[in-house]
C-alpha positions in Angstrom: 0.0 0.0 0.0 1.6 3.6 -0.7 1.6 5.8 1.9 -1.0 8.3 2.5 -1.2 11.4 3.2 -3.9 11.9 6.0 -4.1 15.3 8.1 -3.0 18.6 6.8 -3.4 21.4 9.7 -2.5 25.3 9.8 -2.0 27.3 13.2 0.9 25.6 15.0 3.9 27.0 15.4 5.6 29.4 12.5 9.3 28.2 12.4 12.1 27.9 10.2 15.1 26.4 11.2 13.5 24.7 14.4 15.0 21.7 16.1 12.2 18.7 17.3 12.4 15.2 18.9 10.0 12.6 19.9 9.2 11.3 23.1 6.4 8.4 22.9 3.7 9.8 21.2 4.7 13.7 22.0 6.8 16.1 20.2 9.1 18.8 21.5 10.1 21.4 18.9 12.3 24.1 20.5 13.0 26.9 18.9 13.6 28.5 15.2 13.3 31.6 13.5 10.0 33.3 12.2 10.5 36.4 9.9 9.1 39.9 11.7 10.3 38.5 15.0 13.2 40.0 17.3 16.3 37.7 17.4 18.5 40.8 18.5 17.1 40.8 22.3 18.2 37.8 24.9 15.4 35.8 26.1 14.9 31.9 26.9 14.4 29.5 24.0 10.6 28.4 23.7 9.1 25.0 23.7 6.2 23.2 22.0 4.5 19.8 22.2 2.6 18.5 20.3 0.5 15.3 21.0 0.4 12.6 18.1 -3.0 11.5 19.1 -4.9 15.0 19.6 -3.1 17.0 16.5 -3.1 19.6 19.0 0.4 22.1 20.0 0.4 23.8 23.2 3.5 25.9 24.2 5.1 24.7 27.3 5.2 28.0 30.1 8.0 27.0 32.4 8.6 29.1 35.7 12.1 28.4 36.3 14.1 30.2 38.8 17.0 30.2 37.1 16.0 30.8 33.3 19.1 33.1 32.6 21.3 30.8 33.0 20.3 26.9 32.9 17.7 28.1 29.7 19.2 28.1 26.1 18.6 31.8 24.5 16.2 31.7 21.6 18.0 30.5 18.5 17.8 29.0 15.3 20.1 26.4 13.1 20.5 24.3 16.3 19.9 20.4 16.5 18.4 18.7 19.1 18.4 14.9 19.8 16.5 12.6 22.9 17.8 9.7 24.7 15.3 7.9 27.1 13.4 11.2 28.5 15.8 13.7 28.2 16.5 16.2 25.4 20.0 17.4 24.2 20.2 20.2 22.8 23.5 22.0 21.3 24.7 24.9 18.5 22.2 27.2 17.0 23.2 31.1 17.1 20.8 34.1 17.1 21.8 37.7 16.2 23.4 39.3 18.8 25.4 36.1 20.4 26.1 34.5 17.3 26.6 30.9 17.5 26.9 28.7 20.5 28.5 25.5 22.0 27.2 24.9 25.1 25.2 21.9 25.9 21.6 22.1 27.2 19.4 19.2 28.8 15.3 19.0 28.7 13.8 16.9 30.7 10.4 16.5 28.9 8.8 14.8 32.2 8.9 17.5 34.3 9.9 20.7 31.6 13.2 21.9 33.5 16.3 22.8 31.7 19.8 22.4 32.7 23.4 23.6 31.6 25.1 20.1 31.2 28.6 19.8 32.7 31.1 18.2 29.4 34.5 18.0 29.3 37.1 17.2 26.8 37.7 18.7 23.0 34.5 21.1 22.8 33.6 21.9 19.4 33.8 25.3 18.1 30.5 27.3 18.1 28.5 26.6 15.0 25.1 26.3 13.7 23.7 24.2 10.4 25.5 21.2 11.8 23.7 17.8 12.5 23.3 15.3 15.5 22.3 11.6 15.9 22.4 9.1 18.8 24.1 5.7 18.6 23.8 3.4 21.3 23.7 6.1 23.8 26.2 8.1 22.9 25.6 11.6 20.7 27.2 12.0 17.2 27.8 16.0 15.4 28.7 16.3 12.0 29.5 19.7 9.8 28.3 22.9 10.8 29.8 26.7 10.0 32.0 27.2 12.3 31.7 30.7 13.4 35.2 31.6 14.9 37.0 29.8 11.5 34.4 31.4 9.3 34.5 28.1 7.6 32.2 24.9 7.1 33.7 21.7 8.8 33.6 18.0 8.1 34.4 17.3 11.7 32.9 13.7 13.0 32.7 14.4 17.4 31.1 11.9 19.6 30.2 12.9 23.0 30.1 10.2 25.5 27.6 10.0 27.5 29.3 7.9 30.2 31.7 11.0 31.2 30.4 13.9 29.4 33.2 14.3 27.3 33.2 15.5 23.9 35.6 13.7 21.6 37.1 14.5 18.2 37.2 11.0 16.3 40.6 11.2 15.1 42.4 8.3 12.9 39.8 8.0 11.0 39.9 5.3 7.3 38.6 6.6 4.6 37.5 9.0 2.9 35.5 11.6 5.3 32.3 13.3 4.0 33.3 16.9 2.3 32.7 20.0 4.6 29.1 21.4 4.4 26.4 22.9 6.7 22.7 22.3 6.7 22.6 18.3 5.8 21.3 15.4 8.0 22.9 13.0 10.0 20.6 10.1 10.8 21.9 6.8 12.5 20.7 2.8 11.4 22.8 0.4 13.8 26.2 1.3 13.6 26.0 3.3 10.7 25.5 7.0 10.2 24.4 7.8 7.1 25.4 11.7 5.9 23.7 13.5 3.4 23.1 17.0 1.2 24.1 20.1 2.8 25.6 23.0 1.5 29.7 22.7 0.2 31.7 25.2 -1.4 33.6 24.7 -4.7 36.8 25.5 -2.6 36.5 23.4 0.4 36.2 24.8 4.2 35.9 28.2 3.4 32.6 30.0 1.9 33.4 31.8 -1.1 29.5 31.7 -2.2 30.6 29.0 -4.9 28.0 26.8 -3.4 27.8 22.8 -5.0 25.3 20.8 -4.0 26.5 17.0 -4.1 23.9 14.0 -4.0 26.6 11.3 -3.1 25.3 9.2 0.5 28.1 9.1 2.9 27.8 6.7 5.3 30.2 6.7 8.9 30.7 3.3 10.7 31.1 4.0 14.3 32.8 0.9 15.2 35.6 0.9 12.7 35.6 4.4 12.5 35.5 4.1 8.7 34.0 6.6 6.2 32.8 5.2 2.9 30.5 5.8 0.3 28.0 2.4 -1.0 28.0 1.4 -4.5 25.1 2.3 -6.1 23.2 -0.1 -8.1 22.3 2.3 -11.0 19.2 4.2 -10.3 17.9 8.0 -10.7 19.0 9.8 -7.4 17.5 12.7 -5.5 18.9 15.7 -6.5 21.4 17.6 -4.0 19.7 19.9 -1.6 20.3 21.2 1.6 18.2 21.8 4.7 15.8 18.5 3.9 14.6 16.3 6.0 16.0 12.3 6.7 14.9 10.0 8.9 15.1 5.6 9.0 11.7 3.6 8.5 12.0 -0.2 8.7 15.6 -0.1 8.0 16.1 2.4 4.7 16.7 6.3 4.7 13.9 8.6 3.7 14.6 11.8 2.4 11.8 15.0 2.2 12.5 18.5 0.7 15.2 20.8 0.4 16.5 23.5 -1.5 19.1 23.7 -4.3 20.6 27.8 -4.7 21.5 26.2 -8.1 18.6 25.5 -9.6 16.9 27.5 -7.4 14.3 25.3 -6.5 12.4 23.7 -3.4 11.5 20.3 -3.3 8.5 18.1 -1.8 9.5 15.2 -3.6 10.0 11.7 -0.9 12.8 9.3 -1.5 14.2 6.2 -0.3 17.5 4.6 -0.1 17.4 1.0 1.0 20.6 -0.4 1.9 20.0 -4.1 1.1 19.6 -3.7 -2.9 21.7 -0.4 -2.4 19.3 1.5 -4.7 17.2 5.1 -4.8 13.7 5.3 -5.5 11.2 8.0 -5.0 8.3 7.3 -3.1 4.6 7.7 -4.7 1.9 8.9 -1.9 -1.4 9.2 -2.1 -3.2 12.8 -1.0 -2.3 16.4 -1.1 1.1 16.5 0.2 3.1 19.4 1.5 4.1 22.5 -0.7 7.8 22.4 -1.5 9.9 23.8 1.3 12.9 23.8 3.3 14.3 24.2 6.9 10.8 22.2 8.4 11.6 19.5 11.1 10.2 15.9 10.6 9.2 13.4 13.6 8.2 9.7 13.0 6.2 7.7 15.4 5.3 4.4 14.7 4.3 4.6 11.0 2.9 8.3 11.0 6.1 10.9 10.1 5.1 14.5 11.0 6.4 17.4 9.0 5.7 20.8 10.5 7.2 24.5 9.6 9.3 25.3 7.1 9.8 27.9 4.5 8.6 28.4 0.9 8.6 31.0 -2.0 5.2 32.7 -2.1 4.6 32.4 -5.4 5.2 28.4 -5.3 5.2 28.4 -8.7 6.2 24.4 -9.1 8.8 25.3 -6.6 10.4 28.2 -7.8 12.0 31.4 -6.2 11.1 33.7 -9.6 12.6 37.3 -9.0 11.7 39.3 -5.8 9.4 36.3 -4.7 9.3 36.7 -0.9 9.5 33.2 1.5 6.4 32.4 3.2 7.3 30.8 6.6 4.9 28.0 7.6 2.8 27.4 10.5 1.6 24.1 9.2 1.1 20.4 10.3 1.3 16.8 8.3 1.1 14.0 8.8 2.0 10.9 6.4 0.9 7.3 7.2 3.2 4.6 5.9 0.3 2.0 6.7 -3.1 3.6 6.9 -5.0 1.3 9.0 -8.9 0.5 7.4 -10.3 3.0 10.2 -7.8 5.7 9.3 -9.2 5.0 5.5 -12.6 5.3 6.5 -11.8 8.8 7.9 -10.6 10.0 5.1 -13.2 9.1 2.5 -15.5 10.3 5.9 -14.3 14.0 5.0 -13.5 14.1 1.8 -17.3 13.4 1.2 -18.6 15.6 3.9 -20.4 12.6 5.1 -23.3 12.6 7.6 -21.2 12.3 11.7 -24.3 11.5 13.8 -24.9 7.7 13.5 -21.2 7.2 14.8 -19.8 6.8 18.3 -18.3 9.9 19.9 -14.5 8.6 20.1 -14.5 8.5 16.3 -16.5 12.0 16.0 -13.8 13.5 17.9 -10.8 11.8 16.1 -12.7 13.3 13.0 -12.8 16.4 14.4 -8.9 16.7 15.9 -8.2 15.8 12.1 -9.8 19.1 10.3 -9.9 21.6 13.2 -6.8 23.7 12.7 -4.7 24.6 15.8 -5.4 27.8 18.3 -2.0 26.9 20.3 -2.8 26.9 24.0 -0.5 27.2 26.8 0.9 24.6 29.2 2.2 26.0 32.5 4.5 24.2 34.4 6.4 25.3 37.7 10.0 23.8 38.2 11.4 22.5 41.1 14.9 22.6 42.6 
């Protein structure tokens, strides 16, 4: 069955350049830039949730004691990843600190931050870089570094154990060209690296941007780089601030931009590593318009893509002239397997069908699905 594309919802959140992880069936987005807004004045990062079952965001009010310094300062191009209950969040810059390096903890139980302890080889303050977790332990890749004024291709681990970072040196290979605004996303051992932004002339940004489409892929427990031969196949064209995540074992790819063509993509593809080929996904339903810089979630077989940014005009994806970007306060949601209820629904509303004759728990599953959001607030007073 292809997937579908079920629930399409405005008035969450308007981000670009958010960070977002999942905990259960919740999603914490923290962060991100909206245009019109002040990113010149200090003030605590905000926080979002959003419940998987409801389709409803509520932005989390936290009275903590000691916001000015355990809270992260709002910020945008920063990455965020979860292990168990706790959220790690690091990089990002706004526009009067720049770019930071300090590491942040969010406990999503009880909404308190904390300024986490690390030791060891810190990396330099950056944003556009990426995170992933493997088995326990956090992985950053890339990033503009803001003190070099140049894009790195850096691989740091920071173990968890001792709260040291670590620059993975002795590395075999050949490691993944410096860039900024690709994805990192872990299967086993393996981190798989793709898109971003490189310049024709290496680590420094000359404005000679290239846009390469090659997978790199990082094994953690050789500490090998190298790049899988492709069974021939068309490819998805090299982009940067897309989405990846890992369903049932391949790597999914959604969106992006490309300065070179000057397009924005919605297209959906999939690299499986077993027949080590590309393929682009058919769905079924209206799916998102092109865009870039949105954050994606999975839980269990639904992904959720929310924010983003797109040219005004979307004229099949293109920036034409003085088109302005349009910075989204949408929500979708995609279901790799639809269940026959979730089918229902959707023929249920497409056909405007008569609700009465059926129970209440599915009225209001119907109604969550096509009422959009009024974000609410959820206050929570910290303790200690």
């Amino acid at each position: 069955m292809l997937p579908h594309w079920t629930v399409s919802l405005e008035g969450g959140p308007r981000r670009v350049n958010h960070a977002a992880v999942i905990v259960d069936h919740r999603i914490f987005m923290f962060g991100g830039y909206c245009m019109g807004e002040d990113y010149k004045q200090q003030r605590p990062i905000d926080v979002h949730v959003f419940n998987t079952y409801s389709y409803r965001w509520k932005k989390i009010i936290s009275k903590q004691a000691d916001e000015l310094t355990e809270i992260p300062y709002m910020r945008y191009g920063h990455a965020a990843v979860t292990i168990g209950e706790i959220a790690y969040l690091w990089g990002g810059r706004n526009d009067s600190d720049g770019a930071c390096n300090k590491l942040f903890s969010f406990n999503t139980c009880t909404g308190k931050w904390s300024k986490e302890k690390v030791n060891g080889s810190y990396p330099g303050a950056r944003d556009g870089h990426a995170m992933c977790v493997v088995k326990g332990n956090i992985y950053m890749f890339g990033g503009y570094e803001e003190v070099a004024e140049q894009f790195s291709n850096e691989m740091y681990k920071l173990d968890m154990n001792g709260m040291i970072w670590l620059l993975i040196h002795h590395l075999e290979g050949h490691p993944a060209n410096w860039r900024d605004f690709h994805t990192l996303t872990s299967c086993g051992d393996l981190i798989y690296v793709f898109g971003g932004r490189e310049d024709l002339n290496g680590p420094i940004h000359r404005r000679q941007e290239v846009y390469d489409n090659a997978l790199k892929v990082f094994c953690t427990r050789t500490k090998t780089w190298f790049e899988p031969v492709h069974v021939d196949s068309k490819r998805p064209v090299g982009r940067k601030s897309h989405s990846a995540f890992v369903y049932k074992g391949c790597l999914y790819i959604f969106g992006g931009y490309n300065s070179v063509y000057n397009q924005h993509f919605n297209d959906l593809w999939k690299y499986d590593p077993e027949t080590r080929r590309w393929s682009e996904i058919r769905t079924i339903g209206n799916r998102p318009n092109p865009r870039r810089r949105q954050c994606v979630c999975l839980f269990e077989d639904r992904l959720f893509i929310f924010g983003g940014t797109s040219p005004a005009s979307e004229c099949g994806g293109q920036l034409l002239g003085t088109d302005e970007l349009h910075d989204h306060h949408d929500t979708h949601t995609l279901d790799f397997s639809p269940s026959l209820k979730t089918l229902c629904i959707m023929v249920i509303v497409k056909h405007k069908l008569n609700q009465l004759s059926l129970p209440a728990p599915l009225r209001w599953e119907i109604k969550m699905a096509v009422t959009p959001n009024n974000i609410t607030r959820l206050t929570l007073t910290v303790h200690g």
